[in-house]
Kinemage of the C-alpha trace (Angstrom):
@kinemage 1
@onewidth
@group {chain A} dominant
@subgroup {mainchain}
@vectorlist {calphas} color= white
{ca unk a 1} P 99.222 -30.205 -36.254
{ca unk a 2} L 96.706 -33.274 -35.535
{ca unk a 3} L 97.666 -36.476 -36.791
{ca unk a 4} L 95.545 -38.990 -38.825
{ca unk a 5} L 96.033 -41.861 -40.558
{ca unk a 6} L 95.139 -42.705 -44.207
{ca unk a 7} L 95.302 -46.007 -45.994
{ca unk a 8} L 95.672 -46.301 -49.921
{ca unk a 9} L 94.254 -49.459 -51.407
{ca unk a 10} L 95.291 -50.004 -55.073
{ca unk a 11} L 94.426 -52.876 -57.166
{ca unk a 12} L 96.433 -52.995 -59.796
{ca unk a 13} L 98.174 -55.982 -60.963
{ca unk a 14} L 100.990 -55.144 -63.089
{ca unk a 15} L 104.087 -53.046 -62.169
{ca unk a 16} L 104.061 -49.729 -62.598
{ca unk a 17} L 99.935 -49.415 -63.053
{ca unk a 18} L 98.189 -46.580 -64.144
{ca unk a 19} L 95.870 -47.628 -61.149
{ca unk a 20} L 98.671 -47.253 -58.073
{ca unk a 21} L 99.823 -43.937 -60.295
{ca unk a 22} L 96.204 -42.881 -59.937
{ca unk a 23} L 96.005 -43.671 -56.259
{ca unk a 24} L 99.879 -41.641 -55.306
{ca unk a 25} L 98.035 -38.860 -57.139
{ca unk a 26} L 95.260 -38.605 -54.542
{ca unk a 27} L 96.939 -39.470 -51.767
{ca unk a 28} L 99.290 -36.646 -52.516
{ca unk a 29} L 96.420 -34.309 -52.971
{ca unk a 30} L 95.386 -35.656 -49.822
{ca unk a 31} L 98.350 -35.103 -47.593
{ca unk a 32} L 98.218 -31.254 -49.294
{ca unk a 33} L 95.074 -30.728 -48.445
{ca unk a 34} L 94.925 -31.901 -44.649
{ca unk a 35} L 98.104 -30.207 -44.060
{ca unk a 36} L 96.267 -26.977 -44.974
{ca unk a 37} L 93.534 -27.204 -42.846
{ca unk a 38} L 96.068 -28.286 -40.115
{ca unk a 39} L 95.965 -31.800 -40.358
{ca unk a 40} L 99.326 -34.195 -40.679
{ca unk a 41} L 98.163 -37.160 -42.417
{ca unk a 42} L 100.302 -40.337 -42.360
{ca unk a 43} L 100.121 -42.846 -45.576
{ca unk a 44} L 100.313 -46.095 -45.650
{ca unk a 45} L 99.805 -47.706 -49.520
{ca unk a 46} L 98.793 -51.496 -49.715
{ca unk a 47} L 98.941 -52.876 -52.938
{ca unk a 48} L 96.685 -55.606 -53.041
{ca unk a 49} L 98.291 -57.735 -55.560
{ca unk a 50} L 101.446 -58.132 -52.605
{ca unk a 51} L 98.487 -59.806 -50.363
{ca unk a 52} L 96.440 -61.643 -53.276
{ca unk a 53} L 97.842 -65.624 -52.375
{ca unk a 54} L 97.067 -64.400 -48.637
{ca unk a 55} L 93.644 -63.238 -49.521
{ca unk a 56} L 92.766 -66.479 -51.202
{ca unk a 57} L 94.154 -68.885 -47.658
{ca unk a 58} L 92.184 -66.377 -45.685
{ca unk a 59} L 88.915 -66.914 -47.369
{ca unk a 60} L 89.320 -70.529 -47.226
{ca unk a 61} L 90.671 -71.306 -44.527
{ca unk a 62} L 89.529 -68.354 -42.300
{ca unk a 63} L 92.284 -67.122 -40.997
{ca unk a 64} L 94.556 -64.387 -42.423
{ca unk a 65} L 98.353 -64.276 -42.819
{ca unk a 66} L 100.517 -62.221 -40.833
{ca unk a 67} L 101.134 -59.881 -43.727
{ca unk a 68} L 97.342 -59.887 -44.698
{ca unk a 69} L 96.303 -59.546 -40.778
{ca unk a 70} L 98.546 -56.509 -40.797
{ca unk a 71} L 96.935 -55.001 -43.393
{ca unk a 72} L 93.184 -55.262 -42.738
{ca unk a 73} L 94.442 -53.892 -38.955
{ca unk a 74} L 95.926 -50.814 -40.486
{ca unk a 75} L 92.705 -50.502 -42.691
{ca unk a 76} L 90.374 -50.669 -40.037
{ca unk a 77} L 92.821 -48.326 -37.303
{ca unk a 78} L 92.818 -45.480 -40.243
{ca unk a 79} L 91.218 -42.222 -40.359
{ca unk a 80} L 90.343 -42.512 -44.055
{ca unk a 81} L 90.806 -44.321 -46.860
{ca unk a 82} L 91.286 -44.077 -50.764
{ca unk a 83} L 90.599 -47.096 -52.920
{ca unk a 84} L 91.588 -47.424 -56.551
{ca unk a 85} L 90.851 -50.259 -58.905
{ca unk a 86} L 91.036 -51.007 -62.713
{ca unk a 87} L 87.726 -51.539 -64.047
{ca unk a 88} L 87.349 -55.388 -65.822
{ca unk a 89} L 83.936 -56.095 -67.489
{ca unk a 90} L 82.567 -52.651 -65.887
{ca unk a 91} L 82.697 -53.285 -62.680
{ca unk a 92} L 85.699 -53.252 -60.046
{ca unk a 93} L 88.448 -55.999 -60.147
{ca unk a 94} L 88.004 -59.798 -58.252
{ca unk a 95} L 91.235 -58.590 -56.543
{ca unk a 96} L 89.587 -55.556 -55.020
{ca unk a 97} L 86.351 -57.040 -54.468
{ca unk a 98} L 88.576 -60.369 -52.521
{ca unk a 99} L 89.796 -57.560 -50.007
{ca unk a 100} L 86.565 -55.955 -49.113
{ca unk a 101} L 85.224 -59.282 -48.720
{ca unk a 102} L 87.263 -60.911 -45.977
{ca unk a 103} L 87.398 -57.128 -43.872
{ca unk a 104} L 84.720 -57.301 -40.700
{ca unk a 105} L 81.659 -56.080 -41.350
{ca unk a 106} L 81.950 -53.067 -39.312
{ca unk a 107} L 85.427 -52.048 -40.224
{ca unk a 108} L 84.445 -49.325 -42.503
{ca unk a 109} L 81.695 -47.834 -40.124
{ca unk a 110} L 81.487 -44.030 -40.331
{ca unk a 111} L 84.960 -44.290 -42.199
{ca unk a 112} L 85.552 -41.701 -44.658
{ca unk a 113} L 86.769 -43.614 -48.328
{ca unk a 114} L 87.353 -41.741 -51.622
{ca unk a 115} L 86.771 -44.318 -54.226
{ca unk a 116} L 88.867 -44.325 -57.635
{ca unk a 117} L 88.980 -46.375 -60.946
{ca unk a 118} L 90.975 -46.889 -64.077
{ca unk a 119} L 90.068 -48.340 -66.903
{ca unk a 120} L 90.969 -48.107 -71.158
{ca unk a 121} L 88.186 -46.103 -71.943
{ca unk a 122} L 85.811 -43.516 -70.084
{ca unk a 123} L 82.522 -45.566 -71.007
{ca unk a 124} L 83.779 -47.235 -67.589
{ca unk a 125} L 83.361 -44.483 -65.238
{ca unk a 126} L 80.277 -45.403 -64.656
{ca unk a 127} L 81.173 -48.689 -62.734
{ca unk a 128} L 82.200 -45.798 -60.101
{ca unk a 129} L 78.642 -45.418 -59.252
{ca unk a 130} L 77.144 -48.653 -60.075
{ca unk a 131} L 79.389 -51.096 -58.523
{ca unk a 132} L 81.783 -49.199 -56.003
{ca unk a 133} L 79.631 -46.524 -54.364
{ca unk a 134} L 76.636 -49.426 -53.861
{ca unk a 135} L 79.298 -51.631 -52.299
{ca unk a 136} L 80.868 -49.221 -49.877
{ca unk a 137} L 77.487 -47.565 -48.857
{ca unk a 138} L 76.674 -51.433 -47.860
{ca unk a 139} L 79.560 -51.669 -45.701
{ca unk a 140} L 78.195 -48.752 -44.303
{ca unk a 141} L 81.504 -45.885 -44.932
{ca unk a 142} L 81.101 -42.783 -45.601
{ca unk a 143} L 82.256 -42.123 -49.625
{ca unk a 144} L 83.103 -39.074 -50.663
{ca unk a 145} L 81.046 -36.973 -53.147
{ca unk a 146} L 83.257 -36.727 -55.862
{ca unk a 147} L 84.570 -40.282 -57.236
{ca unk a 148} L 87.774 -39.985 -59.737
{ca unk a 149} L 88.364 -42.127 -62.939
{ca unk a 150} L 91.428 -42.057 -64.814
{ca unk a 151} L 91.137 -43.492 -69.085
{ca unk a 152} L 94.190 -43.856 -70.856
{ca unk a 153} L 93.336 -41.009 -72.543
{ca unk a 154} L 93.549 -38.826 -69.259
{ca unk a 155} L 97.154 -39.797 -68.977
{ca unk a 156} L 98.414 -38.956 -73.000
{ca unk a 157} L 98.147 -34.851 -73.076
{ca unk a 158} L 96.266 -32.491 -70.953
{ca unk a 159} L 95.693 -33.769 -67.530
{ca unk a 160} L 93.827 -30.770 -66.484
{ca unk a 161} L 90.826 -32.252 -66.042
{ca unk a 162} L 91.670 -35.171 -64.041
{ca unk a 163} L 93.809 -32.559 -61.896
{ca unk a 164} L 90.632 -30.726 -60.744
{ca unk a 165} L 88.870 -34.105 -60.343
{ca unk a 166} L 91.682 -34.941 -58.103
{ca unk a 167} L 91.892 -31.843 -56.395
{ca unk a 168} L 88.435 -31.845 -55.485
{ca unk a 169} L 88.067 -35.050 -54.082
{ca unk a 170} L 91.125 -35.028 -52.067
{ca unk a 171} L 89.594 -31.591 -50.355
{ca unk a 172} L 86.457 -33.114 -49.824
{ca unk a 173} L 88.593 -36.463 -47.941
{ca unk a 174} L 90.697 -33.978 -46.511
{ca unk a 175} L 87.671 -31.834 -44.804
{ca unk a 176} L 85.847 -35.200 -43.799
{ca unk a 177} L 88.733 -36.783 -42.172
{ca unk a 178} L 89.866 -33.190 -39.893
{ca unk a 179} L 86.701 -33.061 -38.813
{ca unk a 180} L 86.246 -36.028 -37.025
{ca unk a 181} L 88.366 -37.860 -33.807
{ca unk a 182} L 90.625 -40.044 -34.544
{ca unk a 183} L 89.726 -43.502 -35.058
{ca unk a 184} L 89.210 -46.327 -32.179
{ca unk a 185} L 89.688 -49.723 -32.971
{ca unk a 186} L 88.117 -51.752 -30.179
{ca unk a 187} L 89.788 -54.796 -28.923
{ca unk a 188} L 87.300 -57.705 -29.090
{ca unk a 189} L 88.682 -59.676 -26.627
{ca unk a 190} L 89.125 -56.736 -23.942
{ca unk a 191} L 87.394 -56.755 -20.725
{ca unk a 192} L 84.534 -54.599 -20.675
{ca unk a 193} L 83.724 -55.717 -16.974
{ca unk a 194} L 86.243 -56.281 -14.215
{ca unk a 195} L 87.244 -60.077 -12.209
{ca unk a 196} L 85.551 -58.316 -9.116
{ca unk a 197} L 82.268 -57.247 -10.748
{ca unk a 198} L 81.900 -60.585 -12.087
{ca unk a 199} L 82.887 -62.254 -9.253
{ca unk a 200} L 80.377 -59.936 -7.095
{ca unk a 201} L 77.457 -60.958 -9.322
């Protein structure tokens, strides 16, 4: 089987969350999908609120924190990604938004992201489109068709519905991610040009 990577961002910020139980949903759906169109995914879940003190040094000082530099690495070496976060005043969390903000800019090039949302009522689904899909289509990734929000009320009796909302979107992540090479993070500091060429010119 091929092997990709995919990295689950959840910003939720209590213990358990209805957001990070969102997120294991899809990446589960995920891994089942890939795996039948021959594809071995590897997950990695960040939880954002483990990072949040090191998101706040980075942005001012400029420089993240080992545990925060590992993270953005992993985001930006993965073959797709699924982000989840509770919705707060319709729109996506300050935590979630702190992340995306101190990533390069071209770190989610071409990437394929699902995007996901909680929130306490379904009015807020539509922050999915107005806040989140704007956001990642600026940062220029490629976002899955089908977004997925979870109310409280999805959680109480029949999940069917959010099951085939989850099912579809992980299919459509799964499909985007086997077609496609696996991801190339470029060194910045490598040598493009070698001591002799230079030397010669």
């Amino acid at each position: 089987m091929n092997q990709r990577s995919l990295v689950v961002i959840s910003a939720g910020l209590s213990q358990p969350s209805s957001t990070r139980l969102l997120a294991d949903r899809l990446s589960a759906a995920a891994v089942d999908q890939a795996a039948s169109l021959g594809v071995d995914l590897t997950v990695r879940v960040v939880e954002l609120r483990d990072v949040a003190h090191d998101l706040m040094n980075h942005m001012l000082t400029g420089f993240p924190p080992a545990a925060l530099k590992d993270v953005i690495e992993a985001v930006e070496a993965a073959d797709g990604i699924i982000a989840v976060t509770p919705v707060f005043n319709a729109s996506f969390s300050g935590l979630f938004k702190s992340f995306f903000d101190v990533l390069d800019k071209d770190a989610l090039v071409d990437k394929p992201v699902l995007i996901a949302a909680t929130g306490g009522t379904a009015r807020h689904s539509l922050a999915l489109e107005h806040a989140l899909r704007p956001m990642f289509a600026y940062l220029r990734a490629v976002t899955m068709p089908t977004s997925v929000f979870a109310a409280t009320d999805d959680w109480g009796g029949s999940e069917d519905l959010l099951h085939g909302r989850v099912d579809r979107a992980a299919s459509e992540l799964a499909r985007e991610i086997s077609r496609r090479e696996p991801a190339v993070v470029t060194d910045p500091f490598a040598l493009t040009t070698s001591f002799a060429d230079m030397l010669g010119a």
